[in-house]
N, CA, C and O of each residue as an XYZ file, in Angstrom:
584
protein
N      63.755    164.193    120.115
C      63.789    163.726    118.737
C      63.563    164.935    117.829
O      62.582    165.627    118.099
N      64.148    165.207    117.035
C      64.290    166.176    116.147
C      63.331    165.939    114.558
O      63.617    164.864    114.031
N      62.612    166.512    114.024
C      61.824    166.489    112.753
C      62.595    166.683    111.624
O      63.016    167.761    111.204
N      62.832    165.080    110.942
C      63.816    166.037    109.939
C      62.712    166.758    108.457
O      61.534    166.672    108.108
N      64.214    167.579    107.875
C      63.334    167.633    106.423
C      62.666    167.041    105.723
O      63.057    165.884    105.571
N      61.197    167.475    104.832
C      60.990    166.621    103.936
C      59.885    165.639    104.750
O      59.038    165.068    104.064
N      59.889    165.481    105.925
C      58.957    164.564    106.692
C      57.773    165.343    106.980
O      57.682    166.267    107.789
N      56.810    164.833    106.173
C      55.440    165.370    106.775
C      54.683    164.880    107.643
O      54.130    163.803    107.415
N      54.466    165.623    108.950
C      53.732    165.063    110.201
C      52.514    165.507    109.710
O      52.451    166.182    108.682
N      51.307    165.110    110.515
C      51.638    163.690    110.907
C      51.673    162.441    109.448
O      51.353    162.827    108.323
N      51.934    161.546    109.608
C      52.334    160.244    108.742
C      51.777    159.249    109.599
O      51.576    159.351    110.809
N      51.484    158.004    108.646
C      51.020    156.358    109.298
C      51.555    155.461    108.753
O      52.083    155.672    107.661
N      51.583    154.436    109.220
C      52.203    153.578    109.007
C      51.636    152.408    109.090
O      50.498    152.355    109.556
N      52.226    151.345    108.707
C      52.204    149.460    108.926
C      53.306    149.130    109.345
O      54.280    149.136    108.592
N      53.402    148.732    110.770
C      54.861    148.450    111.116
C      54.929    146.976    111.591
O      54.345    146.582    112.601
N      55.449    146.437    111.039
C      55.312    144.697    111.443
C      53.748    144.345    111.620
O      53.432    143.491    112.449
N      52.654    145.072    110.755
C      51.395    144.499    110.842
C      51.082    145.512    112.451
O      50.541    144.929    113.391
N      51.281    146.251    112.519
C      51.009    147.324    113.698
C      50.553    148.265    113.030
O      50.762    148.104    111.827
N      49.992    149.227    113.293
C      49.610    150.224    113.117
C      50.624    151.540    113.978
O      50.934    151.256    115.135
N      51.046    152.728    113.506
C      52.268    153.496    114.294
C      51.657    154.815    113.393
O      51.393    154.864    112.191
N      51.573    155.548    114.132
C      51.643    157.164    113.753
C      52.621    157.837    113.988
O      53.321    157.341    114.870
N      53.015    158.845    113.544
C      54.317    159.766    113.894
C      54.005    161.200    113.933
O      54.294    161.805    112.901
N      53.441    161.938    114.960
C      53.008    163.309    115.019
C      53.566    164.258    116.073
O      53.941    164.113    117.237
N      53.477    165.340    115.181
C      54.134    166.624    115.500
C      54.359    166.919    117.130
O      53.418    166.533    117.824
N      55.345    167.478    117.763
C      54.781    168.251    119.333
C      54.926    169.585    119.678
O      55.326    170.402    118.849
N      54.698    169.830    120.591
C      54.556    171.062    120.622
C      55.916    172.435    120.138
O      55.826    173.567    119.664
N      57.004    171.615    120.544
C      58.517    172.021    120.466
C      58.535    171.809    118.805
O      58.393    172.992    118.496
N      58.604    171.190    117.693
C      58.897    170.785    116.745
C      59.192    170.130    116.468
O      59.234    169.999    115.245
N      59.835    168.755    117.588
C      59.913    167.636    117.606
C      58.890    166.487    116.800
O      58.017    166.950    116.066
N      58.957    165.649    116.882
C      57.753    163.928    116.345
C      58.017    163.382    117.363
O      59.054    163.502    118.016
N      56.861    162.561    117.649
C      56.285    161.951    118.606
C      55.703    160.351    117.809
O      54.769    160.402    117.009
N      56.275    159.219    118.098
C      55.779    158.102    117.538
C      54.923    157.379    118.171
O      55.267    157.079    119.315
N      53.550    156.853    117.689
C      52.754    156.265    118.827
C      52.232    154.914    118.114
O      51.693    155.045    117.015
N      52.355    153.657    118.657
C      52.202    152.211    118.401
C      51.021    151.929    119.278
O      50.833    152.117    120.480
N      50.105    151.303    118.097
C      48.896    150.872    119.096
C      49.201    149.713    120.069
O      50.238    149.084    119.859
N      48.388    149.344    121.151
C      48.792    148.120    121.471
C      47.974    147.245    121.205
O      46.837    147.483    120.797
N      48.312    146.437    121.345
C      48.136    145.127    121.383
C      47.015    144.338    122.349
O      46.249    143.424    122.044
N      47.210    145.057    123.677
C      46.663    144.506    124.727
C      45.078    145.253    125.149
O      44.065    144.828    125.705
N      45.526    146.693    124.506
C      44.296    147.308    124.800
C      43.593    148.255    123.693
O      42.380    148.423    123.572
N      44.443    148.737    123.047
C      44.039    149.475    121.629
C      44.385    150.919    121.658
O      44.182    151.882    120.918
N      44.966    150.715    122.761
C      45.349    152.313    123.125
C      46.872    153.113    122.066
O      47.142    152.831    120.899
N      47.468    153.921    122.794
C      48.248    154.446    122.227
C      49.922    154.220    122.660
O      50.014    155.118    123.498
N      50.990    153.721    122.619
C      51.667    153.709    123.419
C      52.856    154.154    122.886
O      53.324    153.570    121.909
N      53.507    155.254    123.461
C      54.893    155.885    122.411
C      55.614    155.053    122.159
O      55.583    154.081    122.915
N      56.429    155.033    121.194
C      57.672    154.062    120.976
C      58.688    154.898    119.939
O      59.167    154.556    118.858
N      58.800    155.947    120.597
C      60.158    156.899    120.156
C      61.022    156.002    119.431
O      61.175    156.272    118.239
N      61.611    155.009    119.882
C      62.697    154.420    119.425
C      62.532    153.583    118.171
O      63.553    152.954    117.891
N      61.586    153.424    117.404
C      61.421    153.330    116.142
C      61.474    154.016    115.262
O      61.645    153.773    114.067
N      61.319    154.994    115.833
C      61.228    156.529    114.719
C      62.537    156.565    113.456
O      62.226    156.748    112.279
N      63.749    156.403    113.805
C      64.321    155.820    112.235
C      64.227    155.040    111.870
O      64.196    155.297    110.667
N      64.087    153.544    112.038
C      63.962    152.229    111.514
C      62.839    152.538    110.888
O      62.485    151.674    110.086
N      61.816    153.924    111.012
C      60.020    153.927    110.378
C      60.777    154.866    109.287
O      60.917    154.478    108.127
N      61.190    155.957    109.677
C      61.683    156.820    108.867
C      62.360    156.486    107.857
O      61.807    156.953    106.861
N      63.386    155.847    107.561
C      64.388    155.234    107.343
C      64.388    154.163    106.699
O      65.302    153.729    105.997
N      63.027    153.538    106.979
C      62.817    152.208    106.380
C      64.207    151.019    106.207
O      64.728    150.453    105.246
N      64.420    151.027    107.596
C      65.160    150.037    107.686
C      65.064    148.705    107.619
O      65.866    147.862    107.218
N      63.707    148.597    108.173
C      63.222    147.191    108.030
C      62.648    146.895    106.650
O      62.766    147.611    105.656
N      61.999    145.715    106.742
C      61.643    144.903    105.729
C      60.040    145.322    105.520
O      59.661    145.837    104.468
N      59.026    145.011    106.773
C      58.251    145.195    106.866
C      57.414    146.437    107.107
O      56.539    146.064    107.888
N      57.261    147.525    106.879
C      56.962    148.747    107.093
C      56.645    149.675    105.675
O      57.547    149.974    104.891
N      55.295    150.053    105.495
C      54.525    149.995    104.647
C      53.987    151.781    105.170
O      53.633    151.920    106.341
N      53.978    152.709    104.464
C      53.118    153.934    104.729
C      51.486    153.881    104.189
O      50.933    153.149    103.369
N      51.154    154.626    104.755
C      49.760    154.537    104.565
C      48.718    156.023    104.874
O      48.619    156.722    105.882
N      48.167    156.093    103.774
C      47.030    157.436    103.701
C      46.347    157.436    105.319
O      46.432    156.504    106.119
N      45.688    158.696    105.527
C      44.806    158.253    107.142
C      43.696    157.431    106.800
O      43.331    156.556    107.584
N      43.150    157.608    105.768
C      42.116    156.481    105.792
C      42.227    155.297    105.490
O      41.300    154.498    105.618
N      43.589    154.943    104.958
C      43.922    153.395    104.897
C      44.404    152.995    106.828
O      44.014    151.965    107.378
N      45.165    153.921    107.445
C      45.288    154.278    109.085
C      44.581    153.584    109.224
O      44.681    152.364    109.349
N      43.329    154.539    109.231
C      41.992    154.416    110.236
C      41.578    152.608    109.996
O      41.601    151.829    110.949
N      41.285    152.251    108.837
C      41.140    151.100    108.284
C      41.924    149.906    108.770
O      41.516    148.744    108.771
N      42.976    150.290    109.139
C      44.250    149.274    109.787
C      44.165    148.897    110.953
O      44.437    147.794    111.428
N      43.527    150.429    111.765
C      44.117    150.236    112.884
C      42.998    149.842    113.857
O      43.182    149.526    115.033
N      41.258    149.923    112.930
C      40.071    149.018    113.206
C      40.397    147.479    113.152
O      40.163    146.739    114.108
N      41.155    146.890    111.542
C      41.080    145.707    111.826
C      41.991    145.348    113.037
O      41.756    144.425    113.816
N      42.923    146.082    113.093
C      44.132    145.447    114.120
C      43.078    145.201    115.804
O      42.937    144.248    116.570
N      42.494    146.726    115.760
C      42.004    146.112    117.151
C      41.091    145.165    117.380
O      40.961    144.518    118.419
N      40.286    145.068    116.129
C      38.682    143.727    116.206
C      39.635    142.531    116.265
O      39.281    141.512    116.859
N      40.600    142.600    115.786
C      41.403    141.097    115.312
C      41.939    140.610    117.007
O      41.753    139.454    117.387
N      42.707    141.815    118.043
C      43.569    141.023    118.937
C      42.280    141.667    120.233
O      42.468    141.166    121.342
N      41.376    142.420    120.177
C      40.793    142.609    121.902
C      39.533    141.979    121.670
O      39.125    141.501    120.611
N      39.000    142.029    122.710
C      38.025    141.012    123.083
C      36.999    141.819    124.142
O      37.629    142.038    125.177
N      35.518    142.375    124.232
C      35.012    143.352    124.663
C      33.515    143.190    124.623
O      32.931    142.308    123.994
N      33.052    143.961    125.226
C      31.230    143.996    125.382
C      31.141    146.042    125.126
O      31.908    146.970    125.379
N      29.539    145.895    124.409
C      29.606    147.136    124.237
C      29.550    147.564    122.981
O      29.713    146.636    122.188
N      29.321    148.988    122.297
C      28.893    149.243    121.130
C      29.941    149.029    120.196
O      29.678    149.050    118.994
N      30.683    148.898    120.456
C      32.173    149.102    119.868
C      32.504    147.582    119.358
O      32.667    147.312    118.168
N      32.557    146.915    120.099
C      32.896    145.191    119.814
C      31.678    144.799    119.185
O      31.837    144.079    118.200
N      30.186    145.159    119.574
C      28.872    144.717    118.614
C      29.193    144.855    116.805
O      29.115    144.020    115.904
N      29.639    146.560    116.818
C      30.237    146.709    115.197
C      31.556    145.768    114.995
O      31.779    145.530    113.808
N      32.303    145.294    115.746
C      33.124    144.279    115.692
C      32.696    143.121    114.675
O      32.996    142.679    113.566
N      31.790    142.897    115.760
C      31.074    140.797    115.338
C      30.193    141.627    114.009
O      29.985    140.863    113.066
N      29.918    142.358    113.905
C      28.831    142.477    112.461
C      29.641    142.663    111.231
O      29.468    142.226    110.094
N      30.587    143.436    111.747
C      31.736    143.238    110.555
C      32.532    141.670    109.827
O      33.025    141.306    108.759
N      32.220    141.057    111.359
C      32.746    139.701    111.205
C      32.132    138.575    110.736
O      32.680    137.539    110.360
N      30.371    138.960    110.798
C      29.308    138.317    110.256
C      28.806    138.557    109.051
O      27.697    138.133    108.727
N      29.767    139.447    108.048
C      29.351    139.989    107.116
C      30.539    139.603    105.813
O      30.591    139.496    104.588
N      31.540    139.470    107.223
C      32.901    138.258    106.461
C      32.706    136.958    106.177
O      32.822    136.426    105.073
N      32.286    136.258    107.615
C      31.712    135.316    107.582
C      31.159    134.628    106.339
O      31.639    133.820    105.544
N      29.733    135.361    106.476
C      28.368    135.266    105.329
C      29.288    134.617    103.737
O      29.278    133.565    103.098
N      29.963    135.874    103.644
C      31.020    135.982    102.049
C      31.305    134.366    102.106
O      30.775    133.454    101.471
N      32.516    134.344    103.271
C      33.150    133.496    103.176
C      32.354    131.777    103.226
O      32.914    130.737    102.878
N      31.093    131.897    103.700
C      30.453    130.957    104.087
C      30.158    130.088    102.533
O      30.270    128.905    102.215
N      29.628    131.633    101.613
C      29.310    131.708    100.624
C      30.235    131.542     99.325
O      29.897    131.709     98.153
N      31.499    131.168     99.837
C      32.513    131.107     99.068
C      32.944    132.035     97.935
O      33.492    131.577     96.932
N      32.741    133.115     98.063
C      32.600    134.527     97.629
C      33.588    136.165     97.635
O      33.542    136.824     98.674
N      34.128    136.512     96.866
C      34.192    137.952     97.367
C      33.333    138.834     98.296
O      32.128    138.611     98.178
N      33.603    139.597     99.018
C      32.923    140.841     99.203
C      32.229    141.435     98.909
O      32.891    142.383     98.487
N      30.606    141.830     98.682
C      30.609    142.760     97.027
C      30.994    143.880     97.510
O      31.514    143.789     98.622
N      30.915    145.013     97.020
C      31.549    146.330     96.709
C      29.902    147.017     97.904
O      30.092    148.003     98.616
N      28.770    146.450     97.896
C      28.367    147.097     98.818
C      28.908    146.509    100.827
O      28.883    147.214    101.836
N      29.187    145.511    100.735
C      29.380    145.263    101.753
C      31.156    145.409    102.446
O      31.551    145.267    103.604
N      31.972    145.770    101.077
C      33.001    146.777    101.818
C      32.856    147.912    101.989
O      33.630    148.561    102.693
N      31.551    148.563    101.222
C      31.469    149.825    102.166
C      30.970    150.194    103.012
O      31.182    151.257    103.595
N      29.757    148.915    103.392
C      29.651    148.653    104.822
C      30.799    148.467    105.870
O      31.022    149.218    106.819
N      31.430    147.430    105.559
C      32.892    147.582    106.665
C      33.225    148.712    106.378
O      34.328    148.206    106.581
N      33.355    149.447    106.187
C      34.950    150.937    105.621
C      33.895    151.488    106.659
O      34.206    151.844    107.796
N      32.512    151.522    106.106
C      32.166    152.946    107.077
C      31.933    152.739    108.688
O      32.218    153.520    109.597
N      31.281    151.348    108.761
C      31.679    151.363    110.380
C      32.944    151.015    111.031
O      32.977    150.641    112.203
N      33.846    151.115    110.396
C      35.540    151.298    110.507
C      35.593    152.160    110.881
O      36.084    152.328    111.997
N      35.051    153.298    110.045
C      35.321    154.506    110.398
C      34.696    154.972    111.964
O      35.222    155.513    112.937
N      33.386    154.503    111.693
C      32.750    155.081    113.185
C      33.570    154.490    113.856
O      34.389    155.308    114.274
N      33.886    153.047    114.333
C      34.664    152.236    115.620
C      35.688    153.062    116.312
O      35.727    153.164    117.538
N      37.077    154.046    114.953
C      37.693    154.376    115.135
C      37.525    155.666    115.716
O      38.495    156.126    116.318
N      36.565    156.280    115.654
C      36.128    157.719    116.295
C      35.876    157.100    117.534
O      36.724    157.213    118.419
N      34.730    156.394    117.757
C      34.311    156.098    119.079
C      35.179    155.286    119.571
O      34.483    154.701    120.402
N      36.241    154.822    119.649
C      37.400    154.216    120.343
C      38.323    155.077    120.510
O      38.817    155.071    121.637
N      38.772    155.894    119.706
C      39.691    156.898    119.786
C      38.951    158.347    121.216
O      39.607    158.947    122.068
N      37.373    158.445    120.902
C      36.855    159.292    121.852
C      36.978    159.078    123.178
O      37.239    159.952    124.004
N      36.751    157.659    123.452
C      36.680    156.619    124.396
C      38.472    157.327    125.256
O      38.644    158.146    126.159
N      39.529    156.459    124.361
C      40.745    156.271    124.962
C      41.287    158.137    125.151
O      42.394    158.421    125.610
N      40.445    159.022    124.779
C      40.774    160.756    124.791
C      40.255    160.606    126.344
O      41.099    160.435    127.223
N      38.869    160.672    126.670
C      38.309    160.800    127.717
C      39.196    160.462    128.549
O      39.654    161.326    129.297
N      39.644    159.147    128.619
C      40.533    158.438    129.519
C      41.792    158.891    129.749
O      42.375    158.497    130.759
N      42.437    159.811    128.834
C      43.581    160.222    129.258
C      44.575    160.408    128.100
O      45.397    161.299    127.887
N      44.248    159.285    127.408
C      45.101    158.702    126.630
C      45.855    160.107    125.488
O      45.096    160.880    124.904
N      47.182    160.198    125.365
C      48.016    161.670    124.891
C      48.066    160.789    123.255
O      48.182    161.483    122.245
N      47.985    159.524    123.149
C      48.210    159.468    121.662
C      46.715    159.708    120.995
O      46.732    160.106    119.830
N      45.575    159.530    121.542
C      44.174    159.420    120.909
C      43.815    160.652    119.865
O      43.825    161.868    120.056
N      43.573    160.068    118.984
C      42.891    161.368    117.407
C      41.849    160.738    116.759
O      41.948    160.007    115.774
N      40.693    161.098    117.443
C      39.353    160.775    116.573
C      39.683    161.886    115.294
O      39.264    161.487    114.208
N      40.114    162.718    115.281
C      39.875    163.796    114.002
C      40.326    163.012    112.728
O      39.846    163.206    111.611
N      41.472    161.946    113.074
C      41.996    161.558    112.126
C      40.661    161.012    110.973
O      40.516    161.359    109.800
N      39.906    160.173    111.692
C      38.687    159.943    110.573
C      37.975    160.543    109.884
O      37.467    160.293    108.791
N      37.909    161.859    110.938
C      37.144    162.799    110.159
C      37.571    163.590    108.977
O      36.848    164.282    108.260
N      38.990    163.365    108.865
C      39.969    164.520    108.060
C      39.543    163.943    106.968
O      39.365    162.725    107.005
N      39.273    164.701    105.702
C      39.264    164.354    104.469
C      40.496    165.417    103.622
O      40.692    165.291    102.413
């Protein structure tokens, strides 16, 4: 796959409510990586790369890394299911939705920045997690980048 002009790697995305990165390789090529679904990991999917580029579709939305990072926390609390430090910040995030919602309420402004920031941690320590393991799409840095 070839990098065209004008495309700045890396880039993120919303792809059908997915989360998809598109980053650089070693050759000069892009490399597209779709979280999954099943595990939260990273899984290439080259073959989107113009329909993302290109915006062929309907649904496909760009996004800053920290709106990323933000996406690609809810995406995984929303579809996996887990024990451990990682899923604990899960349910507290979810008990803090809850509460609001119980309360028939907005958010206030302190308790989205409670979610945002342990968003942020989940995504380091999940991303560290799926590095250890092997995983070639994993970037904790992404959170850290300001």
């Amino acid at each position: 796959m070839v990098q065209m002009p004008g495309l700045v790697l890396p880039s993120y995305y919303l792809y059908y409510q997915s989360p998809v990165k598109i980053v650089t390789t070693p050759d000069g090529g892009a490399r597209v990586w779709r979280v999954s679904i099943d595990t939260g990991g990273w899984h290439e999917k080259n073959d989107i790369f113009s329909e993302i580029v290109f915006a062929v579709g309907g649904d496909i939305f760009r996004r800053t890394p920290e709106e990323f990072v933000q996406e690609v926390e809810r995406f995984r609390a929303h579809y996996l299911e887990g024990n451990g430090p990682i899923f604990a910040l899960y349910e507290t995030i979810q008990a803090v939705r809850d509460v609001a919602k119980a309360e028939d309420r907005h958010l206030t402004s302190k308790e989205r920045a409670l979610i945002h920031g342990i968003r942020q941690r989940t995504f380091v320590m999940f991303e560290e997690q799926l590095r250890a393991a092997g995983d070639p799409g994993a970037d904790p840095d992404i959170a850290r980048a300001k």
